[in-house]
C-alpha positions as CSV (number, residue, x, y, z in Angstrom):
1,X,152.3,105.5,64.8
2,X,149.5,105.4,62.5
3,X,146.5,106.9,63.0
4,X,142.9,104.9,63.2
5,X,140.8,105.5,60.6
6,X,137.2,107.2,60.9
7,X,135.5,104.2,60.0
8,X,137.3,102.4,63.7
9,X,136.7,105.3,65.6
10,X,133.2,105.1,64.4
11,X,132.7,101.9,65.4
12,X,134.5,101.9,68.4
13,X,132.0,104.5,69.1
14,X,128.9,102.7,68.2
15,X,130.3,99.6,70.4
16,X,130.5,101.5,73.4
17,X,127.3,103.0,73.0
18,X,126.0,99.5,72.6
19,X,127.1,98.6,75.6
20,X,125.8,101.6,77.8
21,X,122.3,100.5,76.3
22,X,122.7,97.1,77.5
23,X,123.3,98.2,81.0
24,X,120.7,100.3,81.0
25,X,118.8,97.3,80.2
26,X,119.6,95.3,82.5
27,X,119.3,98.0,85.2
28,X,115.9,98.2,84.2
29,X,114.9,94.7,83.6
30,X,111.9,94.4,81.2
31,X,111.6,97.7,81.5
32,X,111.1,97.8,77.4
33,X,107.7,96.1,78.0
34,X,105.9,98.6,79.3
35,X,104.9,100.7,77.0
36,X,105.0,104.7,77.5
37,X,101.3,104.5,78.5
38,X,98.9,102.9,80.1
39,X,95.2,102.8,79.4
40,X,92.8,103.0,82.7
41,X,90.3,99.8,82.8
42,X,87.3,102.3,84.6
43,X,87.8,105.5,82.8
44,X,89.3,107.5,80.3
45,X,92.9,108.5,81.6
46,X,96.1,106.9,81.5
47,X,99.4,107.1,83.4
48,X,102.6,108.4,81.1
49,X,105.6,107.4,81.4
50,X,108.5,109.5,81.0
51,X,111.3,108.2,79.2
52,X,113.7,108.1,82.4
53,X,111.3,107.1,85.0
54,X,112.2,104.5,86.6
55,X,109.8,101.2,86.4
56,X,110.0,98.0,85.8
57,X,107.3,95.0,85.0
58,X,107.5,92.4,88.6
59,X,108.3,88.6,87.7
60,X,105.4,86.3,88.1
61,X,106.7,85.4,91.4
62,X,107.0,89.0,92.5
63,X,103.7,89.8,91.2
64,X,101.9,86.9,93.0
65,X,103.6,88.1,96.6
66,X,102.4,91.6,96.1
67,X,99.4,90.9,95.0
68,X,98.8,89.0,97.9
69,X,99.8,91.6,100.1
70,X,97.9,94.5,97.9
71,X,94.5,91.8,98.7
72,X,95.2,91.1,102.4
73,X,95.6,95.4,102.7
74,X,92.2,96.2,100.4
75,X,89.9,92.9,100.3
76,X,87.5,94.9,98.0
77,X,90.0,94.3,95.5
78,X,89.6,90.5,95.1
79,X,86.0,91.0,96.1
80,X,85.6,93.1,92.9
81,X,87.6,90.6,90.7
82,X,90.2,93.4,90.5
83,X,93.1,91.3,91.8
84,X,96.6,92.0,90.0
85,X,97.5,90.1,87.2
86,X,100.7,91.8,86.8
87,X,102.4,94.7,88.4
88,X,104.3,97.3,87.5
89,X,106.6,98.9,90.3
90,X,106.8,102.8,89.4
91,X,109.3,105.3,90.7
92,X,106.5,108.3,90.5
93,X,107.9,111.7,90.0
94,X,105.9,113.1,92.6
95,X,104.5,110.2,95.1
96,X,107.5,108.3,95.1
97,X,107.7,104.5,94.5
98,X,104.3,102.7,93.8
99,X,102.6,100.0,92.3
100,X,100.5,100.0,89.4
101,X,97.6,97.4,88.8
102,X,97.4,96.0,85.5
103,X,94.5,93.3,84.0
104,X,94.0,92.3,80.5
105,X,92.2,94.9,79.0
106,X,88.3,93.2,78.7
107,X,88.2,95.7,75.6
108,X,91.7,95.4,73.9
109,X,92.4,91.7,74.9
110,X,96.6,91.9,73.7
111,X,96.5,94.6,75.7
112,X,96.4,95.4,80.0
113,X,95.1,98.5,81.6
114,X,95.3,99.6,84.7
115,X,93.0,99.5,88.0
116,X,94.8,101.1,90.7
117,X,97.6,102.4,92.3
118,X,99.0,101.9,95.8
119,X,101.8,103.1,97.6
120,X,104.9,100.4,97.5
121,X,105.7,102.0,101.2
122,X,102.5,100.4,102.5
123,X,104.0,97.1,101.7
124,X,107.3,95.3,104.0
125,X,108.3,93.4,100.7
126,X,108.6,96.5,98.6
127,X,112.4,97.8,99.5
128,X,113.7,94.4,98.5
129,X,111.7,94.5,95.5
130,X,113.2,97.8,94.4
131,X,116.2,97.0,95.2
132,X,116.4,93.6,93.3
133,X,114.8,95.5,90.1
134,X,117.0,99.0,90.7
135,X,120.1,98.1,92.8
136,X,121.0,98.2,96.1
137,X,120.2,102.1,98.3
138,X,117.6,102.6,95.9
139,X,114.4,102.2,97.7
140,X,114.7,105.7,99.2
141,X,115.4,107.1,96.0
């Protein structure tokens, strides 16, 4: 039996590869639009991600739910004009899962920053939200 050549094993290789990025994908869905960081809207700082934390940007849908729930919990936020335009759900390396507050950034306008955080735990919707976005037994994660 012959043996295959280099050039197959190679990209036999690259194929699987290939694939293991696409799962990671779609475990992490849209997780490639968030960029590493995140400017805040009030101050100087910014939250860094780390290449494998986990986070993912919500749905519309998702985001509207949670917002609503974020604005029932803290009024001030609406109030303020502060309200979520999108979310971010964060699995924080120290604090566990939360959720980061993102407008349009009034100073980079193709860009968001963030307001807040608050803790997804605060919130009854957030272990199905993590575990549509990360699977199954994740929420305690």
């Amino acid at each position: 039996m012959a043996r295959p050549s280099s050039f197959f094993v190679a990209a036999g290789f690259f194929l699987a590869l290939a694939g293991t990025v696409r799962a990671r994908d779609e475990e992490r869905p849209v997780a490639t639009a968030i960029a590493d960081a995140i400017e805040s809207c009030v101050d100087t700082s910014a939250i860094r991600f780390r290449v494998e934390d986990r986070r993912v940007l919500l749905e519309a849908g998702d985001t509207a739910a949670v917002s609503a729930a974020i604005v029932r919990h803290y009024p001030m936020i609406e109030r303020d004009g502060l309200a979520p335009q999108r979310l971010v759900l964060w699995r924080h390396p120290q604090f566990g899962w939360v959720y980061v507050a993102l407008l349009v950034n009034p100073s980079k306008p193709g860009e968001v920053c963030y307001t807040a955080t608050f803790g997804a735990n605060r919130f009854d919707l957030s272990t199905a939200l993590i575990e549509k976005y990360f699977g199954v037994g994740t929420a305690t994660k």
